[in-house]
C-alpha positions in Angstrom: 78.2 99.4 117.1 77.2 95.5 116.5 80.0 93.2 116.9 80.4 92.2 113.4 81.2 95.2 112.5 84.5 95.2 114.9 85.6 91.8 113.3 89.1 92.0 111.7 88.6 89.2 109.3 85.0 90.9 108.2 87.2 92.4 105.0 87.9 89.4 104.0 85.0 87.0 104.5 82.2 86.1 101.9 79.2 88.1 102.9 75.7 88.7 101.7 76.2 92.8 101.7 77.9 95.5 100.7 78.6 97.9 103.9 79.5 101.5 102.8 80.0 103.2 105.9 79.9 101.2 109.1 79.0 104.2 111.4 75.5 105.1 109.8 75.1 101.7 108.9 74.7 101.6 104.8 74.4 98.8 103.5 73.2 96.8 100.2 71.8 93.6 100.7 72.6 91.1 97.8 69.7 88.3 96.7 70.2 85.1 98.7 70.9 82.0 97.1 71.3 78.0 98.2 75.0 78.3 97.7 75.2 80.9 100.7 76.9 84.7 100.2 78.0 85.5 96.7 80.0 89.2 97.9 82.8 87.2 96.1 81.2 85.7 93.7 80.2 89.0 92.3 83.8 90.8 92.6 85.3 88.0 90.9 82.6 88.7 88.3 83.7 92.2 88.3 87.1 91.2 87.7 86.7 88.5 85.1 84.7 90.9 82.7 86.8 93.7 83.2 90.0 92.0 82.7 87.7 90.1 79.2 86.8 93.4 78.4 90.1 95.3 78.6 91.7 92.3 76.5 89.0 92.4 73.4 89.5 96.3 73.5 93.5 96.1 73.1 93.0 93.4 70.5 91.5 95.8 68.6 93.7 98.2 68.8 96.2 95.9 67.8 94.8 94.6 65.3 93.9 97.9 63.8 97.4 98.3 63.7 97.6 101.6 65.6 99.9 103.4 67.4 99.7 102.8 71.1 98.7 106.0 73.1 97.6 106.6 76.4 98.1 105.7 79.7 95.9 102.6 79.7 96.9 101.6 76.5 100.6 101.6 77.0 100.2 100.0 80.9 98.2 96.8 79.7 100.6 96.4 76.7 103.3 96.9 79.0 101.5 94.0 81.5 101.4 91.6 78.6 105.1 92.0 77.6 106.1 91.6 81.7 103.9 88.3 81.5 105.7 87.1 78.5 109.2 88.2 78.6 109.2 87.8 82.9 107.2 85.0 82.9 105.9 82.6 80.2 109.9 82.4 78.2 112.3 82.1 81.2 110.2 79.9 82.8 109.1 77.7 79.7 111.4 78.6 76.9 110.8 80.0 73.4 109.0 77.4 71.8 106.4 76.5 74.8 106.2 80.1 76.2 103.8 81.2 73.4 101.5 78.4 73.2 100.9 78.8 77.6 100.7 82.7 77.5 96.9 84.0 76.6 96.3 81.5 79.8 99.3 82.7 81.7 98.1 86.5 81.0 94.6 85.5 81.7 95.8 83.9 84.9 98.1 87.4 85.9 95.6 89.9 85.3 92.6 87.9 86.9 94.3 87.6 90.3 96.0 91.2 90.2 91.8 92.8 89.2 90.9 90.5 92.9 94.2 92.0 94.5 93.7 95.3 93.8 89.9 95.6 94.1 90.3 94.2 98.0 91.9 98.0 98.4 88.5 100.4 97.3 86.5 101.5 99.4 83.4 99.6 100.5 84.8 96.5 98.4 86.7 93.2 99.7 89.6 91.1 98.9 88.1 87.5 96.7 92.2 86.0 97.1 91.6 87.0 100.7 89.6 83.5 101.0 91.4 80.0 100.6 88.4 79.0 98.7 88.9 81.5 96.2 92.7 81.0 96.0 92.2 77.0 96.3 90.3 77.3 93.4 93.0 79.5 91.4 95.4 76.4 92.6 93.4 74.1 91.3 93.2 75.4 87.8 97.3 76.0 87.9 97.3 72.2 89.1 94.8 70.8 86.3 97.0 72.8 83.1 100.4 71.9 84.5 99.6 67.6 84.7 97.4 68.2 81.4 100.4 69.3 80.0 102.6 66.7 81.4 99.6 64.1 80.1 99.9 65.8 76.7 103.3 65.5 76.5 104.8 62.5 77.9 101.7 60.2 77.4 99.7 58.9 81.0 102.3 56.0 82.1 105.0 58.4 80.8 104.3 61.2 82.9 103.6 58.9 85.7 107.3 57.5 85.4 108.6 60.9 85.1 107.6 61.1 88.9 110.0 58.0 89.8 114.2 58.9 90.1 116.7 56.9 88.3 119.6 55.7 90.7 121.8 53.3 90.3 123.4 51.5 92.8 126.6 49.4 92.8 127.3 46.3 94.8 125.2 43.1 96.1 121.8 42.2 97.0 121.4 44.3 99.8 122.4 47.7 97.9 120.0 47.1 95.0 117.3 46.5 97.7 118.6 49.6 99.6 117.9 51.3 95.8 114.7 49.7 95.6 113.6 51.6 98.4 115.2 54.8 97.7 113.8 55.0 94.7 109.9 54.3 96.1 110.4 56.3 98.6 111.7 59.4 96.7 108.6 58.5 94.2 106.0 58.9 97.2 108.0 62.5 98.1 107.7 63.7 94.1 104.0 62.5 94.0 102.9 63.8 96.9 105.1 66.8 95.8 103.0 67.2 92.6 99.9 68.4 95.4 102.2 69.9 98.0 103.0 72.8 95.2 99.4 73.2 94.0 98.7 73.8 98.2 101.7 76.4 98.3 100.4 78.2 95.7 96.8 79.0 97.3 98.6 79.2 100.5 100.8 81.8 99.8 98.3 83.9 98.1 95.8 83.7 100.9 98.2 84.4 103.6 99.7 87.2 102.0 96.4 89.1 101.1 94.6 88.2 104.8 97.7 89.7 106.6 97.8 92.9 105.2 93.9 93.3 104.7 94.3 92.6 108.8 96.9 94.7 110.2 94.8 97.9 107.9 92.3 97.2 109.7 94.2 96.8 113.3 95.9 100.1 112.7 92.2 102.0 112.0 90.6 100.2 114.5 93.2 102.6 117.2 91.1 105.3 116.4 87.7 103.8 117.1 89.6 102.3 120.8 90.7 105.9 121.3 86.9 107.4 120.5 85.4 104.8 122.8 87.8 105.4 125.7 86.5 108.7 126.0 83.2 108.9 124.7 80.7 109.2 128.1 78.0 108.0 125.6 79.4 104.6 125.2 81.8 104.3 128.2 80.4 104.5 132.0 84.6 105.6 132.9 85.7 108.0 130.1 89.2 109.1 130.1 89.9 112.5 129.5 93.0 111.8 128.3 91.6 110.1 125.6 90.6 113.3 123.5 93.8 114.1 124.1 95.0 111.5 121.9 92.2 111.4 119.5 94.5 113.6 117.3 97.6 111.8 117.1 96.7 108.5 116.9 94.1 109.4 113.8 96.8 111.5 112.3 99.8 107.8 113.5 96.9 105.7 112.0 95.9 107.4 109.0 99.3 107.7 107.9 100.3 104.3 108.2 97.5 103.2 106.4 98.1 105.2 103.6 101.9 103.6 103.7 100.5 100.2 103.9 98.0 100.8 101.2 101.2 101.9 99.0 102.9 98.4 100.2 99.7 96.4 99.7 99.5 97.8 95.7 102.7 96.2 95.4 102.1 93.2 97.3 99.0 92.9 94.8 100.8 93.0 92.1 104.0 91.1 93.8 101.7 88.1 94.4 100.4 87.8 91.0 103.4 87.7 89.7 104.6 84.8 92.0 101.2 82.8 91.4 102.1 82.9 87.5 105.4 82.6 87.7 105.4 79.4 89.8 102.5 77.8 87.7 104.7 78.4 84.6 107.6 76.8 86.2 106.2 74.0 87.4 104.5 73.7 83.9 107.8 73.8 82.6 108.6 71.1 84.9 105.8 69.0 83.9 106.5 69.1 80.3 110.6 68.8 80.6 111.1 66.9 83.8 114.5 67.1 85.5 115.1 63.1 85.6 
């Protein structure tokens, strides 16, 4: 079996292919372009149109002014309430929270379609890849200081960034304040990037982690098969076969649990992406000093 193939973080790299089944060696070769591998590019497509698609179809529906029916029908309409009543208002109020949520929704169901496709067969995980969740971050980062721009005016929102604090006494205390107050201004502008960073961060981590340890836990069974298969092994233990069974049957199952935990990891880090770009939107618009 080529090396590549054994590589943990192959699930979540950019690639030029589509492997369906490593062992026989499938695969589907994708055009190659000056920008390099465009696996990602093309799942993110995927996602994008689907999540367009499903959107146009439940506004009409809406707008027909039917009843909602159906299992797909009442889940999406049941995503776009979560987004708004979970999301967009606590985090930006009543009178914002409207005007922020088709790109709010937009924002939750793109990165949920990339968390959730990362678990189908033969596919991979986009938010897997700091580029791709960089990206995300930097979207979140242009609409939150846009809206700080928009609202407070450019030197506005630029002073919204340096504390107010007062200081009694002489000289030396005011100049003591002086420097408080520029150096808590450097923390809250560098702060402004630190929390665009955290965001892409903490969706990359969180997706490459659990795309690795499903592959760790399979990757016991091709250990055991190699240990004692003569074909591939000069020394092949014969207790090996042995264990073939159990550690397939240890490994399968844990997979499967970790596949349950992963769907809700999917859809837990979707929900903390938006939610923390609405808040800090929020923040943007209504600074706390």
């Amino acid at each position: 079996m080529p090396t590549d193939k054994l590589d943990p973080f192959s699930h979540v790299k950019n690639s030029g292919h589509f492997t369906f089944f490593d062992s026989i060696g499938w695969e589907l070769h994708l055009p190659e372009t000056d920008a390099g591998p465009i696996k990602f590019q093309i799942l993110m497509l995927v996602c994008a149109v689907g999540v367009g698609l499903t959107l146009l179809w439940l506004a009409g529906k809406v707008r027909g002014g039917d009843t909602p029916r159906g299992y797909l029908w009442n889940l999406v309409e049941s995503l776009l309430f979560f987004v708004r009543d979970k999301i967009a208002r606590p985090a930006l109020g009543e009178h914002d929270a409207d005007k922020y949520l088709p790109f709010l929704i937009t924002l939750f169901l793109f990165i949920l379609a990339n968390n959730v496709i990362g678990l189908l067969p033969f596919s991979a995980s986009p938010t897997a890849s700091i580029m791709v969740t960089g990206t995300l971050a930097m979207l979140s980062f242009a609409v939150i200081h846009i809206s700080g721009f928009a609202e407070h005016g450019a030197a506005g929102y630029l002073r919204t960034f340096v504390p107010h604090i007062h200081m009694e006494g002489g000289a030396f205390m005011k100049l003591f304040g002086l420097v408080l107050i520029g150096g808590m201004a450097v923390l809250e502008y560098a702060t402004a990037f630190i929390r665009a960073s955290v965001l892409a961060i903490r969706l990359f981590a969180n997706m490459l982690a659990g795309h690795t340890v499903l592959f760790i836990l399979l990757y016991f069974i091709y250990m055991i098969g190699v240990a004692g298969d003569s074909r591939v092994n000069t020394n092949p233990s014969t207790a090996a076969w042995w264990l073939f069974i159990p550690v397939t049957a240890g490994s399968v199952a844990m997979v499967f649990a970790l596949t349950l935990l992963e769907l809700f990891v999917a859809g837990l880090q979707a929900f903390i992406f938006t939610y923390l770009t609405a808040v800090f939107i929020g923040l943007a618009k209504h600074p706390p000093h």
